[in-house]
N, C-alpha and C positions, 0 to 999 in steps of 0.2 A: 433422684439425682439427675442432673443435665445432662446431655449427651452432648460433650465439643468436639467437632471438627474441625483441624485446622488445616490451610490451605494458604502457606505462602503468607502474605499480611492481613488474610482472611481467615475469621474466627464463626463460625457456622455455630449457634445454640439450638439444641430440641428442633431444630428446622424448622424454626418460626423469627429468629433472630439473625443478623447478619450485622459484625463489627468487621471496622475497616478501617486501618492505621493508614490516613489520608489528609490531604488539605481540607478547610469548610469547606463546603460548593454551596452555599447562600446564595450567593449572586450569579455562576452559572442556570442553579434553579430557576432562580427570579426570569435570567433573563432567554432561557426557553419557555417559559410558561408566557413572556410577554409578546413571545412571535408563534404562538398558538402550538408550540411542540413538546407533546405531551409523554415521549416515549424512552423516559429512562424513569428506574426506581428512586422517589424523593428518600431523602434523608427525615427519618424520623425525631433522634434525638443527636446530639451532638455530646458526646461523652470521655471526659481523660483525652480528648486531643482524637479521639474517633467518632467515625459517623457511623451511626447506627442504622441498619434499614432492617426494614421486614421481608423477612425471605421469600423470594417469589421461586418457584418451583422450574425450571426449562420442560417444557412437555413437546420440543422437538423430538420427532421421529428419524426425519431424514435431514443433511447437509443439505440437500441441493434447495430441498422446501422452505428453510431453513435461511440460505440465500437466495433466496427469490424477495422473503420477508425482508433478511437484512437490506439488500438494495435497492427497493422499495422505501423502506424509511430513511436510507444515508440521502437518498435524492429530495425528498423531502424534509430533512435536514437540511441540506444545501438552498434546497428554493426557498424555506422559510428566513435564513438567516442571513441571505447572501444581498450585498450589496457593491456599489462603484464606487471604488477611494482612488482618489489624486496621487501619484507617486510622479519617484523623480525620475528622469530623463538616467542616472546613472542603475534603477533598479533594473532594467532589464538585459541591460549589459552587464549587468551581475550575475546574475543569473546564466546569462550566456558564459561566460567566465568561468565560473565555477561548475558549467558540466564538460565545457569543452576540456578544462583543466583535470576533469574526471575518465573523462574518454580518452587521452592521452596516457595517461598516469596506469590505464586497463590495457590499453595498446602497451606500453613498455614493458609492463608486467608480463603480458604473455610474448610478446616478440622476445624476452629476455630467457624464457623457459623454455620456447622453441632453439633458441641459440644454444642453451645450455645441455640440452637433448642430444644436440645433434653429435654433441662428442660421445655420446655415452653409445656403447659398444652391444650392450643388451638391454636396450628401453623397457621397465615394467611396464604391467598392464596397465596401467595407468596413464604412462606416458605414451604406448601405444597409442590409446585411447585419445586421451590431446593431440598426438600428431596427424592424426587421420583427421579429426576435426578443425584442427587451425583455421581453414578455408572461411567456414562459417562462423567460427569466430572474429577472423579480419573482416568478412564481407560485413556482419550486424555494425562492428565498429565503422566502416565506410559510410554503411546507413545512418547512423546516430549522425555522424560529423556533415553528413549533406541535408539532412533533415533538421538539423542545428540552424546553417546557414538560412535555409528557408525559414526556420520560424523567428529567426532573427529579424528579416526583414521583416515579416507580419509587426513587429511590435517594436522595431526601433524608436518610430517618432511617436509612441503613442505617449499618453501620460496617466494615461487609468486603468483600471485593474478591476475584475471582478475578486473579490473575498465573500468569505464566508465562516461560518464556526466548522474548523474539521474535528472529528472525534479525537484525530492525532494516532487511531492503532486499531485500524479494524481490521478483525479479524471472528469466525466463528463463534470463537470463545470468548467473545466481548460482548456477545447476542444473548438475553434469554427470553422465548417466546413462550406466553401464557397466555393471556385472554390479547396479548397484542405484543408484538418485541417489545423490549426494551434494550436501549445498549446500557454499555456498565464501561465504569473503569473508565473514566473521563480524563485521568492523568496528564493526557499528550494534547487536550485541548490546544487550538489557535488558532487566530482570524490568519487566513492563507486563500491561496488558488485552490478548489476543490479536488483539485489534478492532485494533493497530498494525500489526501483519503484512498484516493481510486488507486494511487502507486504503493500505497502501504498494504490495500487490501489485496490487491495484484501479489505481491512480494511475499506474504504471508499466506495467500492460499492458492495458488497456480496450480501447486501437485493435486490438489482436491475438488475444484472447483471446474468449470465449462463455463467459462469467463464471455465467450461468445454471445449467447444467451443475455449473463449477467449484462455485460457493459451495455447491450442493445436496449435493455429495459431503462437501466438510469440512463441514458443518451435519448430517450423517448421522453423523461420526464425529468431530466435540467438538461437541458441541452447546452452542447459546449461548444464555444466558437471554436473556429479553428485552429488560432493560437492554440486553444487548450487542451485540443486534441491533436497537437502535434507536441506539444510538451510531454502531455502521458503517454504517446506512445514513443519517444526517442527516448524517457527515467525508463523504461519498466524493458526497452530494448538491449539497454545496455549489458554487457556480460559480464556474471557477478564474477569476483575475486575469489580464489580458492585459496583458504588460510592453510597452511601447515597440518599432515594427518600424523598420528601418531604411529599408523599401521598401514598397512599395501591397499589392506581392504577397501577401508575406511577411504582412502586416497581415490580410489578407482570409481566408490560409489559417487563422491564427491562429483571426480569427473564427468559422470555417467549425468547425475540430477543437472550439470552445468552447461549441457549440451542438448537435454532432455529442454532446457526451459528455451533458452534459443529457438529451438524448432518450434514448440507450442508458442512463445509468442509469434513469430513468424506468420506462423497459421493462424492467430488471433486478430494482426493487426493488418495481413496481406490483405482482405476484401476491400477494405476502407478504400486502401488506394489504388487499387484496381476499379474499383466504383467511382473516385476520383478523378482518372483516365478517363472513362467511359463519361463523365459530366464534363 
C-alpha cells in the first residue's frame, strides 16, 4: 500500500513522488536552464492539471547553513537572470508615490492609537508597551520619509532599471538542500528590482535569521547600486501594522515582535551609513 502524505496542495507518495496542484512551469524551466541556472527540481510529468516531481529529500541540519546556501544561489539567481529595461519617466514616481502614500497611512495609524491611548485611564500591557515605544516608531518613520527623498533624487531623471527573475517568496521553507539547493514553490515568480526577493526574505525571516552576515555575502556577489540599496533598506524600515488581537496576550506579544524588529533592523542597516559618512 502507498504511504500519502499530505501537506497543503502538496501530496508526498512512498517519499519518492511529489504532486503539486499548480500552473505548468515549461517555460520557466526552459528559461532557467537557458541562463545556466540549474537549482530548482524539474517537473517530471505533468498530470490531471499537476506537476509531478521526484522527491528530493532536505538534509539541512542547521538554518543558518542552510542560509548561507540559500543566499548564495538567490544572488546567482539574480546575476544570471538580470538585466537593463527602458521604463517611463512616470515609473519611479510610482513607486515613490506609493511608499510615501505607505508611510503616511503607518504614521496616522499609530499617531491615531497614541491619541486614542491617551484617554484611557489604565493603559494595558500592551499599550504600555506602545507608548514607551512611540519615539522609535516616529523616529524609523522620519527615517523612511528623508531616505525616500534621497533616493528619489538618485533616480528621478533616470529611464532604466535593472530586473531580474525574483523567486517572489523566499523564505527557509522554500529551500531544499541535497546534493546542492534547490528552491521550490515558484508561484510569486516576476521580472522586478531584486530589492523584492531581499524585502520578502527580510520580512519572513528577521526573527531567525543574522541578516548581517546574509546581506554582506549577496552584496559581495550582485552588488546593488545605491538606488537599490536605499530602496531595501527604507521597504524592510518601515513599521509593520498591528491587525486587531483577540486576547491581551496575543496583543502585547504583537507589540513586543513590532518593536523587537525596529531595533534589529536599526542594527542591520545603521553600519551602511555610518560607513557612508566615513566615505
Amino acid at each position: 500500500m502507498n504511504r500519502i502524505e499530505k501537506r497543503g496542495k502538496v501530496t508526498i507518495i512512498d517519499s519518492r513522488v511529489v504532486l503539486k496542484d499548480e500552473p505548468a512551469l515549461n517555460d520557466l524551466e526552459n528559461y532557467l536552464l537557458s541562463r545556466d541556472f540549474s537549482y530548482f527540481i524539474p517537473v517530471s510529468e505533468r498530470e490531471d492539471g499537476k506537476n509531478k516531481y521526484e522527491y528530493v529529500a532536505d538534509f539541512s541540519l542547521s538554518d543558518d547553513q542552510k542560509a548561507e546556501d540559500m543566499i548564495k544561489t538567490l544572488a546567482l539567481l539574480h546575476n544570471k537572470t538580470s538585466y537593463i529595461k527602458e521604463v517611463s519617466e512616470d515609473k519611479f514616481k510610482e513607486i515613490y508615490d506609493n511608499i510615501s502614500g505607505y508611510i503616511n497611512y503607518v504614521d496616522d495609524y499609530y499617531h491615531e492609537k497614541l491619541r486614542t491611548i491617551e484617554y484611557v485611564a489604565f493603559p494595558s500591557p500592551s499599550e504600555m508597551l506602545f507608548m514607551s515605544n512611540y519615539t522609535k516608531i516616529s523616529d524609523a518613520l522620519n527615517f523612511d520619509r528623508a531616505e525616500l527623498e534621497n533616493w528619489y533624487k538618485l533616480v528621478k531623471n533616470k529611464h532604466k532599471e535593472r530586473v531580474c527573475l525574483n523567486h517572489g517568496d523566499m523564505r527557509l521553507s522554500h529551500v531544499i538542500v541535497n546534493d546542492k539547493p534547490y528552491f521550490i514553490n515558484w508561484k510569486n515568480k516576476s521580472f522586478d528590482s531584486p530589492v523584492i526577493d531581499l524585502v520578502k526574505l527580510y520580512e519572513n525571516e528577521w526573527e531567525h535569521l543574522e541578516f548581517e552576515t546574509l546581506f554582506e555575502d549577496y552584496f559581495s556577489r550582485c552588488e546593488l547600486t545605491d538606488e537599490e540599496k536605499k530602496l531595501l533598506f527604507i521597504t524592510i524600515s518601515i513599521p509593520k501594522i498591528i491587525n486587531s488581537s483577540p486576547d491581551e496576550l496575543t496583543a502585547t506579544v504583537l507589540m513586543r515582535k513590532t518593536i523587537d524588529y525596529l531595533y534589529k533592523t536599526e542594527r542591520l542597516i545603521g553600519p551602511y551609513y555610518t560607513k557612508k559618512q566615513e566615505e
